[in-house]
N, C-alpha and C positions, 0 to 999 in steps of 0.2 A: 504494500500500500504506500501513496506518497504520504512521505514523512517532513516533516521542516521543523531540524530541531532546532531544542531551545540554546537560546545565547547564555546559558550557565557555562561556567569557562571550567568545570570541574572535567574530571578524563572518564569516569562513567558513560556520562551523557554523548562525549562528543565519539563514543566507538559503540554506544548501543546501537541495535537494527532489530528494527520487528519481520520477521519473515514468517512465511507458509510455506507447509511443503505437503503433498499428497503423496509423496514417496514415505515420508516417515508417517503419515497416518495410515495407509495400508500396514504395513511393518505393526504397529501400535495394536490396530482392529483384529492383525492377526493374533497379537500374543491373548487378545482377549476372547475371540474364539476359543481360541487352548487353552482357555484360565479354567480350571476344575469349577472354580466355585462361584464364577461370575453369570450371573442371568437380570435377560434384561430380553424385552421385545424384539430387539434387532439382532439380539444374536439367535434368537429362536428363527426369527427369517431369515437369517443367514444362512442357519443350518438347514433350512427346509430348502431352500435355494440350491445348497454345493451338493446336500445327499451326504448319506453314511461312507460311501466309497471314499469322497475327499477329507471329509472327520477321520475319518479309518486314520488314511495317510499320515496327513496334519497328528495324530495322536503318536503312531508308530514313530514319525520322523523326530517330534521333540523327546519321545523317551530313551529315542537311540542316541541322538546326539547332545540333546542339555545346550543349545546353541546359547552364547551369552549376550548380554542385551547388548554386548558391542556390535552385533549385526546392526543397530543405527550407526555406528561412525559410517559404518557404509555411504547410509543415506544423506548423513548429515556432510559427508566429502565430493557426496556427485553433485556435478552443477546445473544440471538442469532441474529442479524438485520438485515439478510436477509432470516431469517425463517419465512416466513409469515405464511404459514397454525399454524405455532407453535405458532405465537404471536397471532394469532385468538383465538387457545386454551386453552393458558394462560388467555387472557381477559375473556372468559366467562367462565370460572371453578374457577377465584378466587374468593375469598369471597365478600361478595357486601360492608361491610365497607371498605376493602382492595381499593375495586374499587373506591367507595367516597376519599378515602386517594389522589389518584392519580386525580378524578377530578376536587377536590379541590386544583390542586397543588402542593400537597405534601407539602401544608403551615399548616396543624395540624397535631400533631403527633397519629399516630392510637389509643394509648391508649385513649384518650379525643373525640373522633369522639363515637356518638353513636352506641350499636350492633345493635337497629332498624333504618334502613333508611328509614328516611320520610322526605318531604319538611321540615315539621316541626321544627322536631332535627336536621336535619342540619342547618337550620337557626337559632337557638338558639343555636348553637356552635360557628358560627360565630358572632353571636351578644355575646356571654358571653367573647368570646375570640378573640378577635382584635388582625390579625396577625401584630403586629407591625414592623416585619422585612422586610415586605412588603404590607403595609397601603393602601389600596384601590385594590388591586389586586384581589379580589373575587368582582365580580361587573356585574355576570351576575345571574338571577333568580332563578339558579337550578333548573329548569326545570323538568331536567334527577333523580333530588329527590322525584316526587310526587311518579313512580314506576319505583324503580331502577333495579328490578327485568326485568319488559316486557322491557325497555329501552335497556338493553343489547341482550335482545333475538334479538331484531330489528335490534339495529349498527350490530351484530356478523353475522347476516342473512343480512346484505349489505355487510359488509366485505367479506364472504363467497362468494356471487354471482358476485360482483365486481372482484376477483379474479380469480373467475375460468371463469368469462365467458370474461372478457379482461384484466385485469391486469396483469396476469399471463404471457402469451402472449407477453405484451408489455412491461413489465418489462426488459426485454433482449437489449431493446435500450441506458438503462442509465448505463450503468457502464462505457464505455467507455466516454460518455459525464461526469461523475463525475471526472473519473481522468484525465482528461485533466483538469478540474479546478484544483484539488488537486495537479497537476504537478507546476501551476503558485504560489498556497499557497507556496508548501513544497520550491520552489527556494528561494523566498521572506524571508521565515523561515531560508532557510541557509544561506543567504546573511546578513539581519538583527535583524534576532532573532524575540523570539515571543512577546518582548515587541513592536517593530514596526508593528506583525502584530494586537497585539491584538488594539490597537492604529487606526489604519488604520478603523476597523469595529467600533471602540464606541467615536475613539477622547478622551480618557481618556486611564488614567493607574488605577484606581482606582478599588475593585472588589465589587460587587452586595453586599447583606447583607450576612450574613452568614445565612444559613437556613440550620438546625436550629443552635440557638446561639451557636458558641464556637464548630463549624466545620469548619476549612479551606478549603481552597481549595487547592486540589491536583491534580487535569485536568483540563484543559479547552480543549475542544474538539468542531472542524470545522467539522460540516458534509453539504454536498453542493446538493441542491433540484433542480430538472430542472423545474418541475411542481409545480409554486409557486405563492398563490395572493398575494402577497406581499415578498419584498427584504429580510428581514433576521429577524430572530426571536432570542431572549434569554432565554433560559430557566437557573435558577441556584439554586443553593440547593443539601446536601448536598454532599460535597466535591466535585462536578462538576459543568461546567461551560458549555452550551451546547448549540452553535452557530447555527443555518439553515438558510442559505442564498442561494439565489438565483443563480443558478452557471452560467445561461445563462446572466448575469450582466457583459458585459467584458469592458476595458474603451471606447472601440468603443459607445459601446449600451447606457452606461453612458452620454457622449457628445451627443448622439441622444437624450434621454431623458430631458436633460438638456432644448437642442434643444427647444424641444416641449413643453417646460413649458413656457421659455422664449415666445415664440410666441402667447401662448396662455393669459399669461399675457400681451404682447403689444393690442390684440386682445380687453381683458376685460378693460382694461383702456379707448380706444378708445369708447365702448361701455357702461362705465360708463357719459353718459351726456346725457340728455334728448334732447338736440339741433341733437347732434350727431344722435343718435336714428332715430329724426325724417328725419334729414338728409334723413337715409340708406332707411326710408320707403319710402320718394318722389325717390327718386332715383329708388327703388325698382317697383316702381307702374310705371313708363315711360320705355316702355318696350326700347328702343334710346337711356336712356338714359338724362341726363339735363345740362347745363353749371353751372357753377359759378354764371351766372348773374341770370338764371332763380331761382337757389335755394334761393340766396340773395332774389328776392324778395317773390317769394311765402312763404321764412320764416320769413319775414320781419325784418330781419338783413344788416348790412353795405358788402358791396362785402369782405373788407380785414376781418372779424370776419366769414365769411363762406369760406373764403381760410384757417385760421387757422386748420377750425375743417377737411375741405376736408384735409390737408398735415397729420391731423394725422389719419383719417380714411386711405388714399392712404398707408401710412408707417406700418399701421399696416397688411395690408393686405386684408380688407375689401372691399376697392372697388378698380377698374382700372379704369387710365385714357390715354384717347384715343384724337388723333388728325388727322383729316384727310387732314386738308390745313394750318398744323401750326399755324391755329392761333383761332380755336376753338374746344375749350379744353372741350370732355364730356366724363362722369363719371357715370361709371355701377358698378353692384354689383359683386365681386367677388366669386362668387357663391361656388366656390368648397372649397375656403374656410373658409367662415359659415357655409358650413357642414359637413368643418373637425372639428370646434372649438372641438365638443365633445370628437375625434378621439385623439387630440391633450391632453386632459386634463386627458382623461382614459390612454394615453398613460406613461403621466407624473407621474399619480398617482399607477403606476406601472401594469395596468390591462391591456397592449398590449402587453407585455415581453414576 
């Protein structure tokens, strides 16, 4: 989108760039097809769309390989990013060290990566050379090293089919959901400059390492995902700084989230005590319902130590209580929500968004 930034003289502001890419929200829509736990309307169309044969695939390919989420440097390194068929192209015609460059991170410089890729030598590139600029960051198996060869025929042949047979298609709904986000960055940006915004996503001013040593950075660049398992990503290295966050995240949805943690934490505390516990299950097993007096004594506690634990189960939401003549008080399970707790928690942990 055109941008005209502000004349704040800070170095934020003057190397921020808001961009879009459709190559990294394919990439993103994918990971949330294959998110086990993520459901939502569009991915039920989707899957009704690709069919069990391409789920099949999509399930077998990530259990086989574990691919790491650095398949975005990928996307975030090609330059056309909303040429998808092109970025397809490029992935499977470039050289297979090239490719280990980028799945690795782009944390070893291609000269020191082996010409043969094998689990092997890659793993012995990382054991001989400990990226220090970023100390634990390679931490998943390499999987995609045993044969990095068939590994790409396979991602390029789900990319391919993902594409042409619904991404394609649905791709035409996000742009306008992008820049309505990009609209509320770019105000933010002219109002307070990019040291408030970049603040706002990390709570620091400080930048990432330099990768590799002894290259600044000269962008940092917001691009915004609709289809996303998680809120916001960083990638950085050389001379860019390269934000993915969540664009459907507004402060509305924020306080909802919020929301549902809080509840679900009142929830777990209530439900940390074994007294409590058994509470919820005599309660549970009387389909009526039980008093105060009857719980007291079938758990064989004092009436006011079984008022304590009833006010915090009733507060937390766990059970309701009910009175029909004022003046006996019985207590049922709150059914709907012990089984939102889940709903509540996936919620929080950003997999309802």
């Amino acid at each position: 989108m055109p941008l005209e930034k502000s004349n704040t003289p800070d170095v934020f502001t003057r190397i921020t760039e808001l961009k879009t890419s459709t190559v990294i929200e394919m990439l993103s829509s994918l990971q949330v097809l294959s998110h086990k736990w993520k459901k939502s309307e569009w991915k039920e169309r989707a899957e009704k769309v690709l069919g069990e044969y391409f789920l099949d695939k999509l399930k077998k390919f990530g259990d086989q390989y574990q691919l790491p989420t650095a398949v975005f440097e990928l996307a975030i390194d090609f330059a056309e990013p909303h040429d998808v068929p092109g970025f397809i192209e490029w992935v499977n015609t470039m050289p297979e060290k090239e490719l280990a460059f980028y799945l690795l991170g782009r944390l070893y410089p291609l000269e020191i990566l082996p010409d043969s890729i094998t689990r092997e030598s890659i793993n012995s590139t990382i054991h001989n050379n400990p990226p220090g600029a970023c100390s634990g960051c390679i931490t998943d198996p390499v999987y995609w090293a045993r044969d990095i060869s068939s590994m790409r025929r396979r991602l390029v042949r789900l990319w391919k089919d993902y594409w042409e047979n619904f991404f394609k298609k649905d791709s035409l709904f996000y742009p306008e959901k992008w820049e309505s986000s990009l609209k509320n960055l770019e105000q933010k940006l002219m109002r307070s400059g990019g040291k408030a915004l970049y603040q706002d996503f990390f709570n620091t001013l400080e930048f990432p390492p330099e990768v590799p040593r002894g290259m600044p950075y000269k962008e940092i660049r917001y691009v915004p995902v609709y289809r996303s398992v998680i809120n916001q990503l960083k990638f950085f290295g050389y001379g860019n700084i390269t934000i993915l966050y969540n664009c459907r995240i507004n402060e509305e949805i924020s306080k909802s989230i919020e929301h549902a943690g809080q509840k679900a934490l009142a929830m777990a505390r209530a439900l940390g005590d074994e007294r409590r516990i058994k509470i919820l299950k005599l309660i549970a097993n009387n389909t009526f319902g039980l008093n105060g007096k009857s719980l007291a004594k079938k758990m064989g506690l004092s009436p006011s130590v079984v008022s304590r634990h009833l006010a915090q189960l009733k507060n937390s939401g766990l059970i309701i209580e009910k009175s029909e003549d004022n003046r006996a008080i019985m207590y049922s399970l709150n059914w709907e929500n012990i089984q939102d707790l889940s709903n509540l928690l996936l919620q929080y942990f950003g997999e309802s968004v």
